[in-house]
C-alpha positions in Angstrom: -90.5 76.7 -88.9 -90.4 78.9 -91.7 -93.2 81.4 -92.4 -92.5 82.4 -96.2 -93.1 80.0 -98.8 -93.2 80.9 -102.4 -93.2 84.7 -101.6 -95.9 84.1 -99.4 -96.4 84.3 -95.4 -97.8 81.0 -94.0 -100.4 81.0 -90.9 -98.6 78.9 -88.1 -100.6 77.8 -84.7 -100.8 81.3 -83.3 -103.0 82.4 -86.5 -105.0 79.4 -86.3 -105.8 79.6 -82.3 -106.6 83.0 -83.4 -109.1 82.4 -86.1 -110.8 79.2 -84.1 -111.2 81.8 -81.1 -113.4 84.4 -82.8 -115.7 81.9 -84.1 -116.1 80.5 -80.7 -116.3 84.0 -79.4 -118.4 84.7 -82.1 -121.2 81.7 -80.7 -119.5 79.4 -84.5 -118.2 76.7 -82.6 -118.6 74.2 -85.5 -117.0 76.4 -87.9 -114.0 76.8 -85.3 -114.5 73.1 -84.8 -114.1 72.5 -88.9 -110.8 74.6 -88.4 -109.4 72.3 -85.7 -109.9 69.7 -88.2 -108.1 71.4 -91.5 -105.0 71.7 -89.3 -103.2 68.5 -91.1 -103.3 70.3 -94.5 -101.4 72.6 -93.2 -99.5 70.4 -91.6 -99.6 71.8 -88.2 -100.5 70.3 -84.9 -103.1 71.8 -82.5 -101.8 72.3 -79.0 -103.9 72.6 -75.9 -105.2 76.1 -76.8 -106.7 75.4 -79.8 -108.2 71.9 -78.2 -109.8 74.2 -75.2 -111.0 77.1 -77.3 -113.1 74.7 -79.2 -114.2 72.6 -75.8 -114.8 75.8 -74.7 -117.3 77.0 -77.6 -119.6 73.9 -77.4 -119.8 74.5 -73.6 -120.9 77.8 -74.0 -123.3 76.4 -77.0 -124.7 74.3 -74.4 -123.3 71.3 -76.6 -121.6 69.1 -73.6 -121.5 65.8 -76.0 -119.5 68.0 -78.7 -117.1 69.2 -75.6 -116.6 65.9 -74.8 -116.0 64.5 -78.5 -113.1 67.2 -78.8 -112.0 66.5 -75.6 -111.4 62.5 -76.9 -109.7 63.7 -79.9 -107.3 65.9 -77.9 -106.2 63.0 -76.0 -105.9 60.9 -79.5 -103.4 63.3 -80.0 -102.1 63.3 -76.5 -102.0 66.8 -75.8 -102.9 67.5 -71.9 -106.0 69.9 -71.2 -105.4 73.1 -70.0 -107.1 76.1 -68.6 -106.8 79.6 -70.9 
């Protein structure tokens, strides 16, 4: 995939996984949450890391219906959960 459009560098997965994790280590797991979701504009897929760093956020929040509304979405998009 290429990362320069337009003279610009483009955030691929790896950025993303890395901005949804601090706000989930930072105790913002809707705000990483409302990054999971942006992904299509940018038109990259989350993988199983960005699916469990969220899960992971709202389990921390105490949120266990959250957890399990990402968890549905990640198999919508049939990517298998994994431990990070």
């Amino acid at each position: 995939r290429e990362m320069v459009r337009d003279g610009r560098t483009m955030p691929d997965i790896v950025s993303f996984n890395c901005l949804i994790a601090a706000y989930v280590n930072n105790g913002s797991p809707q705000r990483a949450y409302s990054w999971l979701q942006r992904l299509p504009k940018w038109d990259i897929t989350p993988d199983a890391c960005t699916f469990t760093t969220v899960i992971a956020g709202y389990g921390r929040a105490n949120q266990p219906e959250l957890a399990r509304q990402v968890l549905r979405l990640m198999d919508t998009h049939n990517v298998e959960p994994d431990v990070h």
